[in-house]
C-alpha positions in Angstrom: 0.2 30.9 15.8 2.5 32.6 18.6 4.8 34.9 17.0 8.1 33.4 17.8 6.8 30.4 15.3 5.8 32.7 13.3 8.7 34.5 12.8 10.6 31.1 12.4 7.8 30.3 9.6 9.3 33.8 8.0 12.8 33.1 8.5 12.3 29.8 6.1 11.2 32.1 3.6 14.0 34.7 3.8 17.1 32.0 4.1 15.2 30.5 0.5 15.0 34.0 -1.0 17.8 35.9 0.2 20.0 32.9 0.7 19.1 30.5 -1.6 19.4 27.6 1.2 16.5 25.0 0.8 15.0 23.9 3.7 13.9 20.5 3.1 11.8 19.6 6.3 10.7 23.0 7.7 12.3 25.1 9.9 12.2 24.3 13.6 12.6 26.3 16.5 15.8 24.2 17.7 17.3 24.1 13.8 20.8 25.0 13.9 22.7 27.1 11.0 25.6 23.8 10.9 22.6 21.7 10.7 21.8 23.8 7.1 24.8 23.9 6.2 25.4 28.0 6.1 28.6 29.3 5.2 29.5 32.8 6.0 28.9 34.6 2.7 25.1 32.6 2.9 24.7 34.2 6.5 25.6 37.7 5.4 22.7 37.2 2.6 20.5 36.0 5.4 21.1 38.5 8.1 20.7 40.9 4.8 17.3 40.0 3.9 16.0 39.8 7.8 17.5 43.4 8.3 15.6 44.4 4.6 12.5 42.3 6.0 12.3 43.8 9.4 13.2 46.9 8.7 15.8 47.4 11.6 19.9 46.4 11.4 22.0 44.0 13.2 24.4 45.5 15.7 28.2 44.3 14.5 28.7 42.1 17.7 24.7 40.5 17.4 25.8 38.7 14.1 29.4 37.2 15.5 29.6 33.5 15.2 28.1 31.6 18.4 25.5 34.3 18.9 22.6 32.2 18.2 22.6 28.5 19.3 19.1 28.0 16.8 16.3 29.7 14.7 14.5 29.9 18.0 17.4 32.5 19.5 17.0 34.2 16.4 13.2 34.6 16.1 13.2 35.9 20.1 15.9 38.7 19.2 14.4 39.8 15.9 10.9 39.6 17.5 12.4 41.6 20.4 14.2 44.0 18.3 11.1 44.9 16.4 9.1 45.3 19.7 11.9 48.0 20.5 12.0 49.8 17.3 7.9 50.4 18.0 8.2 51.6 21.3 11.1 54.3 19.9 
């Protein structure tokens, strides 16, 4: 599995843990956070537990609204943000 799905897989897991938002069919790469329905104090729980998860924190103007189209945006940032936090 390439690790872009992968982290999309995870990011399922935290939006049902952290979040409490059920994601019925699976995530997809292209799944939008109007398409589940997220509200703002959901998203805060969500970017919560991927910053808890991957061990690294959000930047103030990375979680502003608009800044990921999908899950997919998301996975590539988070998977690029860990990549930078190894190299460091």
């Amino acid at each position: 599995m390439k690790k872009n799905e992968e982290t999309v897989k995870n990011l399922q897991h935290i939006l049902m843990e952290y979040a409490n938002i059920e994601v019925q069919t699976g995530l997809m790469r292209e799944t939008t956070f109007v398409d589940l329905g997220i509200n703002s104090v959901d998203f805060i729980k969500f970017i919560v537990g991927i910053e808890t998860i991957y061990d690294f924190e959000f930047d103030d103007e990375d979680i502003q609204a608009g800044r990921f189209e999908n899950m997919g945006e998301l996975a590539d940032f988070i998977n690029n943000k860990v990549e930078e936090s190894i190299k460091e």
